[in-house]
N, C-alpha and C positions, 0 to 999 in steps of 0.2 A: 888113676887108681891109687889111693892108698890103701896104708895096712891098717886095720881098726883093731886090734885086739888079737893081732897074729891072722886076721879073715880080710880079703879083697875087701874092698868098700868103696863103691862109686865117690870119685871128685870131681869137683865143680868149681868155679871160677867162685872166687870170696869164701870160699868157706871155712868157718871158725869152730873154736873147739862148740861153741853154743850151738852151732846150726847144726855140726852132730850130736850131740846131745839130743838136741829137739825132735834129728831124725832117726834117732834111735829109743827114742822116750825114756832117754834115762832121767830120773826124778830125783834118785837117791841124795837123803840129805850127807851123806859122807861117800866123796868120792875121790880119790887120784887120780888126775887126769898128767898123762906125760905123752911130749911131741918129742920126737928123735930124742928120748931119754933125759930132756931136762923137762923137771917139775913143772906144772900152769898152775898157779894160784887162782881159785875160784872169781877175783874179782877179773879176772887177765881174759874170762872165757868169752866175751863177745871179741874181744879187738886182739885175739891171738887168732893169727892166719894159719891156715895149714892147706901147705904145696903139696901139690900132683907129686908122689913119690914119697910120701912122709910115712912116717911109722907112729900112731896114735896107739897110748896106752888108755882106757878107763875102766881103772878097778872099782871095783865097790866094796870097801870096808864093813866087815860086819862085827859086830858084837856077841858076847857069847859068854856062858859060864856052865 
């Protein structure tokens, strides 16, 4: 199990910040994505691993006036 946004969230052997992404359908074109507190750079998101016990941040940046 890890934490996805402070909420349980099934773990699985390989899986990357992309694969959750994918399984959570996030699309958004501006996002933060942070593993135990250090930043993932958008190019980073297929081949950044995330272990059974991790703590996954993904914000979504919005814009506004």
């Amino acid at each position: 199990m890890i934490k996805l946004n402070n909420r349980d969230f099934p773990w699985k052997e390989g899986m990357t910040v992309e694969s959750v992404m994918q399984a959570k359908s996030f699309t958004y074109s501006r996002i933060i994505v942070k593993v135990n507190g250090r930043h993932v750079n958008q190019e980073d998101y297929s081949s950044t691993v995330i272990n059974d016990g991790d703590e996954v941040q993904m914000i979504h940046l919005l814009a506004g006036g």
